[in-house]
DOKOL-972440 format. One record per residue (C-alpha): x negated, y negated, z negated; residue number from 0; residue in one letter. Coordinates in steps of 0.5 Angstrom, whole numbers. Layout:
DOKOL-972440
+-------+-------+-------+-----+--------+
|     x |     y |     z | num | residu |
+-------+-------+-------+-----+--------+
|     X |     Y |     Z | NUM |      a |
...
+-------+-------+-------+-----+--------+
***
This chain:
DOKOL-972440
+-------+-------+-------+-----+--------+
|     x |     y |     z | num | residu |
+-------+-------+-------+-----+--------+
|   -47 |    83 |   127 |   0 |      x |
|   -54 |    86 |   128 |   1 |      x |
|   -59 |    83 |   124 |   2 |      x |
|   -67 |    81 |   125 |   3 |      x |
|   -72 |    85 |   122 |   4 |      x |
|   -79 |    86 |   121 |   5 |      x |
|   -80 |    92 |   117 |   6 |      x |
|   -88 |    92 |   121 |   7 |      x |
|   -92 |    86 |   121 |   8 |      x |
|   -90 |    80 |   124 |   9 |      x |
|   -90 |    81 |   132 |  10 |      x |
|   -90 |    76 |   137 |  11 |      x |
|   -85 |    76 |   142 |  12 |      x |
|   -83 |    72 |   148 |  13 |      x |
|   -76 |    70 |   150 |  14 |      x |
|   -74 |    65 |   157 |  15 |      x |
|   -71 |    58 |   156 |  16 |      x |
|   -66 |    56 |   161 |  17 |      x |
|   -71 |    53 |   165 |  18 |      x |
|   -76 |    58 |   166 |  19 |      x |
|   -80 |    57 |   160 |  20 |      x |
|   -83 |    63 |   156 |  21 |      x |
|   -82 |    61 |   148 |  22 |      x |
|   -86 |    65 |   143 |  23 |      x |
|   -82 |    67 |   136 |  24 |      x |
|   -82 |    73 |   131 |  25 |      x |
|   -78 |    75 |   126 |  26 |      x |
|   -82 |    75 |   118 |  27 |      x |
|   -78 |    80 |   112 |  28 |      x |
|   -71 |    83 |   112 |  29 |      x |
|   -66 |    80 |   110 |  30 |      x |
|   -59 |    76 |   111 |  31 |      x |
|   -63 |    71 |   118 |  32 |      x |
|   -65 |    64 |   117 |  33 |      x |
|   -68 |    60 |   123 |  34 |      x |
|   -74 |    55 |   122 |  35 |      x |
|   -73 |    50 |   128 |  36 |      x |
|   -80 |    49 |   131 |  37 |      x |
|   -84 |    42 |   129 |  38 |      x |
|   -90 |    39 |   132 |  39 |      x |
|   -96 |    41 |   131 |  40 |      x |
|   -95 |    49 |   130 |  41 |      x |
|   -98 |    56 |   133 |  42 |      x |
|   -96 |    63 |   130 |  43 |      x |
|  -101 |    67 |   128 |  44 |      x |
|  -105 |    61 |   125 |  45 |      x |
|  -100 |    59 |   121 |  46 |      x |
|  -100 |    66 |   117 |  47 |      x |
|  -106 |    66 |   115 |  48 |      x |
|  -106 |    58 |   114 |  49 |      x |
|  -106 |    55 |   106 |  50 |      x |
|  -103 |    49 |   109 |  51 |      x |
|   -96 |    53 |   111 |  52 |      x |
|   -97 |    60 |   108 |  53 |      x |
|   -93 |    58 |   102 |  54 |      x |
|   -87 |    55 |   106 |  55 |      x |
|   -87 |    62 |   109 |  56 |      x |
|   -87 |    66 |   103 |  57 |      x |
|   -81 |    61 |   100 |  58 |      x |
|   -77 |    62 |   107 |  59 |      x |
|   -78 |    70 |   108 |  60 |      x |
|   -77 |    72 |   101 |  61 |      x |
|   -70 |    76 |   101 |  62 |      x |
|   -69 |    74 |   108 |  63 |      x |
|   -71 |    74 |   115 |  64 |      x |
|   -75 |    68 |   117 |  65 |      x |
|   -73 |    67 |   125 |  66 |      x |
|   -79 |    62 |   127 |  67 |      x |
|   -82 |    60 |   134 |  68 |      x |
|   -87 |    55 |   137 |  69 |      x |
|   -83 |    50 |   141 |  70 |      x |
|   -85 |    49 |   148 |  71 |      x |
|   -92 |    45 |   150 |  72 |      x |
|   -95 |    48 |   144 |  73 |      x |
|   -97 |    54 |   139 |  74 |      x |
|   -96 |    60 |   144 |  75 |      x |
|   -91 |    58 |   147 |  76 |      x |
|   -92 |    55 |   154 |  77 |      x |
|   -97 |    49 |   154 |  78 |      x |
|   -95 |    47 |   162 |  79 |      x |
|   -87 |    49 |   162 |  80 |      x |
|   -82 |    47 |   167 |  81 |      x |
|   -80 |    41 |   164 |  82 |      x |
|   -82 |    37 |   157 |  83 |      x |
|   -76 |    33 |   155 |  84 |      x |
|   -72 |    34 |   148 |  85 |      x |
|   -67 |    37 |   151 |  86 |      x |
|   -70 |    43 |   154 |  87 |      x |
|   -74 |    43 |   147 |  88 |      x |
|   -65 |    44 |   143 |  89 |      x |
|   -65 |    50 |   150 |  90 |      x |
|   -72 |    53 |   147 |  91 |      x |
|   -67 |    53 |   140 |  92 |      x |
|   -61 |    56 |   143 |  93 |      x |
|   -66 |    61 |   148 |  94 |      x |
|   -69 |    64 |   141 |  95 |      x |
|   -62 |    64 |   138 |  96 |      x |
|   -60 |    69 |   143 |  97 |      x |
|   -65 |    72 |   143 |  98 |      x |
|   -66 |    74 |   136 |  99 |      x |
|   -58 |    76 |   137 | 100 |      x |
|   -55 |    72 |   131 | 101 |      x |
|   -48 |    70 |   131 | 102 |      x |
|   -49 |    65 |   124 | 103 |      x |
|   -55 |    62 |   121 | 104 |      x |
|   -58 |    57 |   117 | 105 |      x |
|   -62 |    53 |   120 | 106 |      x |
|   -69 |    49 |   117 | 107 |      x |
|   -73 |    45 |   120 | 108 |      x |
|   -79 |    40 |   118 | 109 |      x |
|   -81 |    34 |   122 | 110 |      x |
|   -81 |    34 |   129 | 111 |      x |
|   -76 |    40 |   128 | 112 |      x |
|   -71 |    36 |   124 | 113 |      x |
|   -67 |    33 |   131 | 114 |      x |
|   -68 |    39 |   135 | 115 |      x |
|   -64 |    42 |   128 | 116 |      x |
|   -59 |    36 |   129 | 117 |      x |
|   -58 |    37 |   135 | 118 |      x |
|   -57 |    44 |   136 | 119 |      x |
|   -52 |    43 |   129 | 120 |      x |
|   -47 |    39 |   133 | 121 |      x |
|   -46 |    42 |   139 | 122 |      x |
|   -45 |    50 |   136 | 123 |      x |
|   -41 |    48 |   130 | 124 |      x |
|   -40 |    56 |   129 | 125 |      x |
|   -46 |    58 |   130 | 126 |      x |
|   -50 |    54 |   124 | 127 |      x |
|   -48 |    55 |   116 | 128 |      x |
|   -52 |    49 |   114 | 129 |      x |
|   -58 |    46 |   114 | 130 |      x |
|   -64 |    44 |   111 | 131 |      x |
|   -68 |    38 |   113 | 132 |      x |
|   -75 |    36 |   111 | 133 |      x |
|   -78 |    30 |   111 | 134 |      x |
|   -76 |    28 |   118 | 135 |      x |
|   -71 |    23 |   121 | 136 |      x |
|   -66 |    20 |   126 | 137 |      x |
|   -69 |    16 |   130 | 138 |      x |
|   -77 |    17 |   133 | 139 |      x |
|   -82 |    12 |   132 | 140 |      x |
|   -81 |     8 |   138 | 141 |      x |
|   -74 |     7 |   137 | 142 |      x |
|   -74 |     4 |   129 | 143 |      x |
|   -79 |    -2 |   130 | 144 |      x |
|   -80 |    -4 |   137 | 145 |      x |
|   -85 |   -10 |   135 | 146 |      x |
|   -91 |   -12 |   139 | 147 |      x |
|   -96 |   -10 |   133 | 148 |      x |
|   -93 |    -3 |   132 | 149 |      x |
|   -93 |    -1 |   139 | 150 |      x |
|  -100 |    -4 |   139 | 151 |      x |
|  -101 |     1 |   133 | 152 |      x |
|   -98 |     7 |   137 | 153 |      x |
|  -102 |     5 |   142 | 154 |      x |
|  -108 |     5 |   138 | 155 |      x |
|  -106 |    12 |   135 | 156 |      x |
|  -105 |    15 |   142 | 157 |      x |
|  -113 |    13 |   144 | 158 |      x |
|  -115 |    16 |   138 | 159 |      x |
|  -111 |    23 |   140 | 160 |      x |
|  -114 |    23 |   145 | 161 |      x |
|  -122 |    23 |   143 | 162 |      x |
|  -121 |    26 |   136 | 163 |      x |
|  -115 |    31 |   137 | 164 |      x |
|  -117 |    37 |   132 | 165 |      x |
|  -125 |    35 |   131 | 166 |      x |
|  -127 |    36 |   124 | 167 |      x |
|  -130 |    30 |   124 | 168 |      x |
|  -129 |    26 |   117 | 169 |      x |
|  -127 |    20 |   121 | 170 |      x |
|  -122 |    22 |   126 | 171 |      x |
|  -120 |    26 |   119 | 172 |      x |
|  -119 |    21 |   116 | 173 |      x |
|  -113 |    18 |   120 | 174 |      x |
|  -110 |    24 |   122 | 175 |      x |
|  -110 |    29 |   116 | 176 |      x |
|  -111 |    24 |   110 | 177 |      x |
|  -104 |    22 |   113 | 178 |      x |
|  -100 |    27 |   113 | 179 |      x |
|  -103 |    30 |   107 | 180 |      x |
|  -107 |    26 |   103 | 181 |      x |
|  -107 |    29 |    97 | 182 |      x |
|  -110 |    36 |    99 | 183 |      x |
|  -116 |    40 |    98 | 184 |      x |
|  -122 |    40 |   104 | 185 |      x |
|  -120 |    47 |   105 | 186 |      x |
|  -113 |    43 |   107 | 187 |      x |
|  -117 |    38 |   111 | 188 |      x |
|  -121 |    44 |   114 | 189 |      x |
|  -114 |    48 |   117 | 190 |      x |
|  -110 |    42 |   118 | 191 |      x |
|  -115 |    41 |   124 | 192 |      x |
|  -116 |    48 |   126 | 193 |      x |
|  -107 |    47 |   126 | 194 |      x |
|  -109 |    42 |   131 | 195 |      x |
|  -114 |    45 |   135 | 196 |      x |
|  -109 |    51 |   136 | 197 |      x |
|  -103 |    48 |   137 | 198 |      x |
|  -105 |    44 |   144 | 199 |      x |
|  -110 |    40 |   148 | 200 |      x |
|  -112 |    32 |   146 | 201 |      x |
|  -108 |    32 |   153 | 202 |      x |
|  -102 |    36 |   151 | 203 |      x |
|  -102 |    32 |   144 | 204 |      x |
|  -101 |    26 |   147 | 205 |      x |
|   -95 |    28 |   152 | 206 |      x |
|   -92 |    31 |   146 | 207 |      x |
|   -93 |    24 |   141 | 208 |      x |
|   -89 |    21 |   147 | 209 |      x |
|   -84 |    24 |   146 | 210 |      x |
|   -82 |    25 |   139 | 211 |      x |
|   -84 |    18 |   139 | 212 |      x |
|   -77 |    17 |   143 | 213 |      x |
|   -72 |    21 |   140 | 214 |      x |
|   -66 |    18 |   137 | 215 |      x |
|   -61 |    24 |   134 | 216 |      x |
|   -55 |    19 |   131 | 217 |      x |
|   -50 |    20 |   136 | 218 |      x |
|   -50 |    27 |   134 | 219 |      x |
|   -53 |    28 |   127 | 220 |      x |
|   -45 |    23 |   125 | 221 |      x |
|   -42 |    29 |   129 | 222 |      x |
|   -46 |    34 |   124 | 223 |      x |
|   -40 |    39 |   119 | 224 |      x |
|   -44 |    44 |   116 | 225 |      x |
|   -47 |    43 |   109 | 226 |      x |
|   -54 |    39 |   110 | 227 |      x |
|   -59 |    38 |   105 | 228 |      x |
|   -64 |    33 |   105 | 229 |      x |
|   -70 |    32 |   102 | 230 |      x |
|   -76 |    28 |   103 | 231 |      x |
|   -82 |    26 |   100 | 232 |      x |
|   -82 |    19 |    97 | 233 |      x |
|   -89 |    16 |    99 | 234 |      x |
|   -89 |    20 |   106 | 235 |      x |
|   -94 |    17 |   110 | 236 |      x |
|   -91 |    20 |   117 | 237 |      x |
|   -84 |    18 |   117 | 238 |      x |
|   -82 |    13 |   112 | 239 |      x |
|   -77 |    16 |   106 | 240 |      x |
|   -71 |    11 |   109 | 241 |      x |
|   -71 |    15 |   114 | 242 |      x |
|   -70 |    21 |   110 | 243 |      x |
|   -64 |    16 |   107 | 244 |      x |
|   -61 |    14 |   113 | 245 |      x |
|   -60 |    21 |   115 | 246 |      x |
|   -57 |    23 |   108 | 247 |      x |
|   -52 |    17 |   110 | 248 |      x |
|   -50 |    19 |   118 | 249 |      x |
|   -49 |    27 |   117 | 250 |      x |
|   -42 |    28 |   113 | 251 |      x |
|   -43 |    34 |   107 | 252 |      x |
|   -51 |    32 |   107 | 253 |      x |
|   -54 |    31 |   100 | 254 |      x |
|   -61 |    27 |    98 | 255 |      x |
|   -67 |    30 |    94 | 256 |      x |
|   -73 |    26 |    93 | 257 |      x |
|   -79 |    28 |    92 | 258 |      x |
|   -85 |    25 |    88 | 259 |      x |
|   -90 |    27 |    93 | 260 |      x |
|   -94 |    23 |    98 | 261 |      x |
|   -95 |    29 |   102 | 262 |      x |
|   -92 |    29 |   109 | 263 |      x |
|   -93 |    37 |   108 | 264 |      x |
|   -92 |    39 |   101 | 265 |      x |
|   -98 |    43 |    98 | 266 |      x |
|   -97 |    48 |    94 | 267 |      x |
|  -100 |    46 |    87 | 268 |      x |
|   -97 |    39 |    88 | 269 |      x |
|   -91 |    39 |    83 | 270 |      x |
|   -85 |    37 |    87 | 271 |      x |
|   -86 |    43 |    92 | 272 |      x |
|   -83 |    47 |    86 | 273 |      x |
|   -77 |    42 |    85 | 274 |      x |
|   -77 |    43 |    93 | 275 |      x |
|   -76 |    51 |    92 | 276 |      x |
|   -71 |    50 |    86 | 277 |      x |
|   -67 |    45 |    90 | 278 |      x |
|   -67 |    50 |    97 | 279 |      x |
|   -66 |    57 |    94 | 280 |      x |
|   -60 |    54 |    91 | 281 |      x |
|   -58 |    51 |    97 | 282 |      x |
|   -58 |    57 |   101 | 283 |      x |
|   -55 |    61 |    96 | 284 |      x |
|   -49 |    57 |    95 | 285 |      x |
|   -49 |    56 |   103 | 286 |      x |
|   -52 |    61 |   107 | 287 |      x |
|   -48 |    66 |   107 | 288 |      x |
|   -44 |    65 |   112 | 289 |      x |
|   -37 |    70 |   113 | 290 |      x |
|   -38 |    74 |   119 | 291 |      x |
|   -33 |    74 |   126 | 292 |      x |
|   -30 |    80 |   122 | 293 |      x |
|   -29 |    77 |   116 | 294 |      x |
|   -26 |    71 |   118 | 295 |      x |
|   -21 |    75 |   123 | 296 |      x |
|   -20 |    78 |   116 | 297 |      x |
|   -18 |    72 |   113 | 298 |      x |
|   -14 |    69 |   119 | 299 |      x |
|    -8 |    75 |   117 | 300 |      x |
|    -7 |    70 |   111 | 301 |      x |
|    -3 |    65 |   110 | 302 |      x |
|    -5 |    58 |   108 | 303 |      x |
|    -1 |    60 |   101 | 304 |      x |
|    -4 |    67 |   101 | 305 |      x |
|   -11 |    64 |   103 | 306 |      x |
|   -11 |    59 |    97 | 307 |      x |
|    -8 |    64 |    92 | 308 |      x |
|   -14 |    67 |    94 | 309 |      x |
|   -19 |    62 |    93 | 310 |      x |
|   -16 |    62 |    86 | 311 |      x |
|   -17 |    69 |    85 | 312 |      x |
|   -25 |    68 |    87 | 313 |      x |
|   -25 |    62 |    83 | 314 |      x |
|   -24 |    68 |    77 | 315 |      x |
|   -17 |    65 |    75 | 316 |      x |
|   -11 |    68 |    72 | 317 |      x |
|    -4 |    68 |    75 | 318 |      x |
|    -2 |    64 |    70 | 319 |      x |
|    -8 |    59 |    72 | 320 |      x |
|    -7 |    60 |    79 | 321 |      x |
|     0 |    58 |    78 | 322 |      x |
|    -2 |    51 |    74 | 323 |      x |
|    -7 |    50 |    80 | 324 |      x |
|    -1 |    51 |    86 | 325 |      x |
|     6 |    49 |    82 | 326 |      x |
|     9 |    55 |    83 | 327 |      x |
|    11 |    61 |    79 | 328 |      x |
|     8 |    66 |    77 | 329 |      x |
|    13 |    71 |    80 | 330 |      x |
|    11 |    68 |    87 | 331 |      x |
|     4 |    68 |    85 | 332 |      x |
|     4 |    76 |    83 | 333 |      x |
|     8 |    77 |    90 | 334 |      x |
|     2 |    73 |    94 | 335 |      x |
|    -3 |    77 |    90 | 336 |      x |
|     1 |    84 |    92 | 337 |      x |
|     1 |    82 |    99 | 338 |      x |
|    -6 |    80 |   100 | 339 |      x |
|    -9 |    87 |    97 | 340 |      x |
|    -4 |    90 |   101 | 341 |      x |
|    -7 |    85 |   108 | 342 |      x |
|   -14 |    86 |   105 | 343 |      x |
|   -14 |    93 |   103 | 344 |      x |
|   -17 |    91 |    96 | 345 |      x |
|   -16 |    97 |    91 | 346 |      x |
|   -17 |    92 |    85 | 347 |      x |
|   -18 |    84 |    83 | 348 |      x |
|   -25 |    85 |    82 | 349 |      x |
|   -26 |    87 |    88 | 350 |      x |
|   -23 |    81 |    91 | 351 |      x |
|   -28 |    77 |    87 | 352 |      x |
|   -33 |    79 |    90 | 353 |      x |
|   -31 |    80 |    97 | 354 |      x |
|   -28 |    72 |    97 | 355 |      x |
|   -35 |    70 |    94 | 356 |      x |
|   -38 |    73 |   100 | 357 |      x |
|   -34 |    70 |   105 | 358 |      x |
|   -34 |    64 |   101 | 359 |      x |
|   -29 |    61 |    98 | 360 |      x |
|   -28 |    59 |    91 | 361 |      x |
|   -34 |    55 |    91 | 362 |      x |
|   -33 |    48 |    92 | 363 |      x |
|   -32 |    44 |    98 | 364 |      x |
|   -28 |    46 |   104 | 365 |      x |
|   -26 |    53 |   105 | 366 |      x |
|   -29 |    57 |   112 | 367 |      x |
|   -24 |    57 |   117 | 368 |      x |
+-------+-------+-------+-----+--------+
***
């Protein structure tokens, strides 16, 4: 499977959604890839030099290569595409994808980018290993309270977009970075605005509002498979923490980290943002190495016994304790090792270790294929 990588500085490039839309990405490090879903507000080569995401960057490019993209109507990306709507938004994901020629990924996604993730995670089960899921949710503003004084807040917000959209003004500031990051320094403050200058107009911000205001992932989030994480700042003043529960409840394998943070964007000098590294390095350690299609045509040689012996040997059993674990003996099971080096071609055990490892079993949970 080619791999991505930017042995270079990062370069933008552009590739075309099914539509017609011209999509912006770029590929940072080298290494086994992983995906960042496009969230709002965002344009790539702001955010490289940016305090408020050059630490998230440096988090997910290191030892891998980060595959990120501006998502339609934003960023570098076309500001007056064909069509805006959220699932042309999951096409963007799947034209970048393709672009990038990758067969297996995880995929990391924040905010706005969070449903897009889902989504794209439910309709190409076996492109996606697993998913990271950060302060984001199911269901759009709109859709979770309906009442007249929160559609009168909405209403309130839009007007103010459209007068103080990315103006450093300490009174439009108050309502939009303060929020999201209430906790950062005036240099935060300062490139929150630029970020937002950058990433589209007062009119385009508002068209975008509108939509991610009305996106509702349910549906496909309960048809989610892959390993999930979640994790969500616990005072987040953007999307409320129980959004980040009930996501947690609605994906199958999907696990919740809280975070004590009032920041909607963890900054890197707040303490929840190294048990946010810790949790996700983890993660990704356990999960992310998803077998190749090579791999799991190797695998599919086995037997359903031969494939079970074999996640016993991962696991660093013995004979005798593979036996225990399966109630056969441990003739059958010295037969099944034999017939599974000879399938494999593997000249030793400790081979085999490493080689089931990787294609990951031994690890709890269920085993690929």
């Amino acid at each position: 499977m080619p791999q991505p990588s930017s042995p270079g500085p990062p370069r933008t490039r552009f590739c075309t959604a099914p539509d017609g839309a011209r999509i912006a990405w770029e590929a940072l490090g080298t290494g086994p890839p992983i995906v960042k879903s496009a969230n709002w507000m965002s344009h790539l080569e702001v955010e490289r030099r940016s305090p408020l995401s050059r630490h998230w960057l440096d988090l997910l490019s290191g030892g891998r290569t980060l595959i990120r993209f501006d998502g339609r109507g934003y960023g570098m990306s076309d500001r007056r595409p064909p069509t805006l709507t959220f699932e042309a938004m999951v096409s963007d994901l799947e034209a970048v994808a393709d672009a990038a020629e990758l067969e297996r990924f995880p995929i990391v996604a924040f905010c706005h980018g969070g449903p897009i993730a889902i989504a794209y995670a439910a309709r190409h089960p076996e492109r996606v290993a697993a998913l990271v899921l950060c302060g984001t949710y199911l269901e759009g503003r709109a859709r979770r309270d309906a009442s007249p004084r929160e559609a009168a807040e909405r209403e309130l917000l839009l007007r103010l977009i459209e007068i103080g959209w990315g103006q450093d003004n300490p009174a439009y500031r108050q309502v939009f970075a303060t929020t999201a990051v209430p906790s950062a320094t005036a240099e935060v403050f300062t490139a929150f605005c630029e970020i937002q200058r950058a990433s589209a107009s007062p009119q385009e911000a508002v068209a975008l509002t509108h939509l991610f205001w009305g996106i509702d992932v349910r549906d496909e989030a309960a048809r989610v498979r892959c390993p999930t994480l979640v994790l969500h700042a616990t005072a987040d003043g953007v999307v409320p923490f129980e959004q980040g529960r009930q996501l947690a409840a609605v994906i199958e394998r999907a696990r919740l980290v809280s975070l004590d943070s009032r920041n909607h964007d963890l900054l890197a000098d707040e303490p929840a943002w190294p048990v946010f590294c810790r949790e996700v390095e983890a993660f990704l350690a356990e999960h992310a190495a998803a077998p190749s299609a090579d791999v799991m045509r190797r695998l599919d040689q086995l037997s359903v016994r031969e494939r079970a012996v074999l996640d016993g040997i991962a696991r660093g059993l013995d004979n005798h304790e593979i036996a225990k674990r399966l109630f056969l003996s441990e003739k059958t099971i010295r037969n099944h090792v034999t017939r599974i080096f000879d399938k494999l071609d593997f000249a030793s055990r400790g081979r085999a270790i490493v080689w089931a490892r990787d294609a990951g079993l031994g690890r709890d949970g269920r085993a690929p294929g």
